[in-house]
Residue, then its C-alpha position, 0 to 999 in steps of 0.5 A: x487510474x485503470x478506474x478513473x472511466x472505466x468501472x463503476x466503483x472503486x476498491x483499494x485494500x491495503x492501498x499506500x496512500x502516499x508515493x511509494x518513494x515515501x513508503x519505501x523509505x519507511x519501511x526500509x529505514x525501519x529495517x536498516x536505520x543506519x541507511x536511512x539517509x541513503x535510502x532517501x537520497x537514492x530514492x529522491x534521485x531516482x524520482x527526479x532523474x529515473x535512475x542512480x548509480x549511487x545506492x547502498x550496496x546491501x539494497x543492490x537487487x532491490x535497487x537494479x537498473x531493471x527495478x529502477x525502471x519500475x520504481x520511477x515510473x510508480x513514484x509519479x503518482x501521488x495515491x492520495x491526488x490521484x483517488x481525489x479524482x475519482x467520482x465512483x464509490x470508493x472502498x477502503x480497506x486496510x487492516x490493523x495488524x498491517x506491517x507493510x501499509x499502515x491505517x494511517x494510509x487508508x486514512x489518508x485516501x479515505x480523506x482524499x476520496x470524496x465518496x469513500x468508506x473505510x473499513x479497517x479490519x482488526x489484527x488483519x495483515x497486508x495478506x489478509x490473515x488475522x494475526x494477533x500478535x504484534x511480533x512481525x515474525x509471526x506476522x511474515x510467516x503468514x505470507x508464505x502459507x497459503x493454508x491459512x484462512x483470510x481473514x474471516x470479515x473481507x470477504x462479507x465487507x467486500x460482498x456487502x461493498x458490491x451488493x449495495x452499489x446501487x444505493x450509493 
């Protein structure tokens, strides 16, 4: 939205491409399944009415007042509507070893951005490491160790992005 009038491009790397309510909702049900419907409901009421009291007492920081705030003014916003309004270059990049963002959400704001191109990186995570393995342990331990390298094709992808402005 920052962009919309005032850049010449675009560049979204591992980008939700829906609400986070629906994001959040994933990816906390997949951690506690026995709280999905919960989660759902808390998150529904705070997109509708800005706040709840009614939450899993597990998820009390992560749901406080204060983040409450925050996660209702985020959860108006739909990514996907909102770069479909963009009339600038747009990049996407998403890895494939992304445990947090999936490609499936680059491929959404790849499909609702009119003059997008999406690169998905392989075995890239949401802090842009390579990691092959597919065991999430191994791949959260990266997010925490700023020794290790980025992953060897973000930076040529977003310098060849830049670089050929001009063309696009």
């Amino acid at each position: 939205m920052a962009a919309k009038n005032n850049a010449d491009a675009l560049i979204s790397i591992a980008g939700a491409g829906e609400s986070i309510d629906h994001i959040l909702a994933a990816q906390l049900s997949a951690q506690l399944p026995q709280l999905k419907d919960d989660i759902e409901q808390t998150l529904k009421e705070i997109k509708e009415n800005g706040s709840t009291s009614e939450y899993p007492p597990i998820l009390g920081s992560f749901f406080s007042p204060k983040n409450q705030a925050f996660l209702a003014s985020w959860i108006k916003y739909d990514p996907a509507e909102e770069i479909a309004k963009m009339q600038i270059p747009v990049l996407i990049i998403n890895g494939t070893n992304d445990a947090q963002v999936k490609k499936e959400q680059a491929e959404l704001l790849h499909t609702a951005a009119k003059n997008s191109e999406l690169v998905l990186l392989e075995d890239m995570n949401h802090v842009f490491r390579k990691v092959s393995s597919k065991d999430l342990t191994k791949n959260y331990q990266t997010y925490n160790n700023p020794e290790l390298p980025l992953h060897p094709e973000i930076i040529p992808v977003l310098t060849d992005f830049i670089k050929n402005l001009e063309n696009k």
